[in-house]
C-alpha positions as CSV (number, residue, x, y, z in Angstrom):
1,X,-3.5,21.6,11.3
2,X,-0.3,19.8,13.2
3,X,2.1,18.1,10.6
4,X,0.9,14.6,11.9
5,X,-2.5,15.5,11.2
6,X,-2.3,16.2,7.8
7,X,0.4,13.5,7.2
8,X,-2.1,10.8,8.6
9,X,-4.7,12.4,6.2
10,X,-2.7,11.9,3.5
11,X,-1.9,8.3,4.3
12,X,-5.7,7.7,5.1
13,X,-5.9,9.1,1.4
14,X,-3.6,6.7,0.0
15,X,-4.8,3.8,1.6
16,X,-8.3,4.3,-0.1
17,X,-7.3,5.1,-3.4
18,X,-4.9,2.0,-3.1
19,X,-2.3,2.6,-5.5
20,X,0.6,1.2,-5.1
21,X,2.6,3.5,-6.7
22,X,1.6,6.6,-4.7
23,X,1.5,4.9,-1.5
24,X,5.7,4.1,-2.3
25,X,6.3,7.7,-3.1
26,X,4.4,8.7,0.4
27,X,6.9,6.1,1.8
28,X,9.9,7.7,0.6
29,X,8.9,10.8,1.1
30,X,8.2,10.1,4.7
31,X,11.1,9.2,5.3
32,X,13.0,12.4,4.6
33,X,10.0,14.1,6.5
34,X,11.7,16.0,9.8
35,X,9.1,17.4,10.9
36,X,7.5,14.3,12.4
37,X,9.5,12.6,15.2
38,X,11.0,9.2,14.3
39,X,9.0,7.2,16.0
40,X,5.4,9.2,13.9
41,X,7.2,9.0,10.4
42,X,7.8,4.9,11.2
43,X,3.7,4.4,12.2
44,X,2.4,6.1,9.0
45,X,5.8,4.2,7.1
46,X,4.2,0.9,8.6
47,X,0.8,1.4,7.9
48,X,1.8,1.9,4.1
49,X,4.3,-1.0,4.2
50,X,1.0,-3.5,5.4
51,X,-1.3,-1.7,2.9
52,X,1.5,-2.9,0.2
53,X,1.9,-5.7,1.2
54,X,-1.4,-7.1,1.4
55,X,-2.5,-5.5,-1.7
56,X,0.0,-7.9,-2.9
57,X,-1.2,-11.2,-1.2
58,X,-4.2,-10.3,-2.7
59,X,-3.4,-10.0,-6.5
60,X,-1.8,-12.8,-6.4
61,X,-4.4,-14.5,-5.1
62,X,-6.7,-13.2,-7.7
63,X,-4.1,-14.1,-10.6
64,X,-4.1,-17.5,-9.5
65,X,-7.5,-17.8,-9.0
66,X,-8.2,-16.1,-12.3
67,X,-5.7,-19.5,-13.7
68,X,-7.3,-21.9,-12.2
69,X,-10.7,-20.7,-13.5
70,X,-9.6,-20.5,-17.1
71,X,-7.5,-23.6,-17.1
72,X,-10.4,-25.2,-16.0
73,X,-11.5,-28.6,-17.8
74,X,-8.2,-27.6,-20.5
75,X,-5.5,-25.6,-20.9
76,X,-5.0,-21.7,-21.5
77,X,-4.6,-21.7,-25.7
């Protein structure tokens, strides 16, 4: 198995476990990573960086949406 393969696996791992926490430390560790050529290390980099951030968008969307469903017709007590 090539290094890229099984780094992609690992990011395809990642991805659907979707923690944010081990999809950083793949990110960091990706970056000291020479094996891979810079221009493999950034792709698998990026694809973590939109998992992030999107995982993001979304819980905020849910916290607000969680908000405006309890403050609904009142306030939080």
């Amino acid at each position: 198995m090539s290094r890229l393969t099984e780094v992609t696996a690992r990011v395809d791992a990642a991805l659907e476990e979707s923690v944010i926490t081990h999809m950083n430390e793949l990110l960091i560790e990706l970056s000291d990573d020479g094996e891979l050529s810079r221009e493999e290390r950034f792709t698998q980099q990026q694809r973590l960086r939109t998992a992030i951030a999107h995982h993001g968008k979304q819980h905020k969307e849910e916290m607000e949406a969680r908000h405006e469903h309890l403050t609904k017709g009142g306030t939080i007590l």
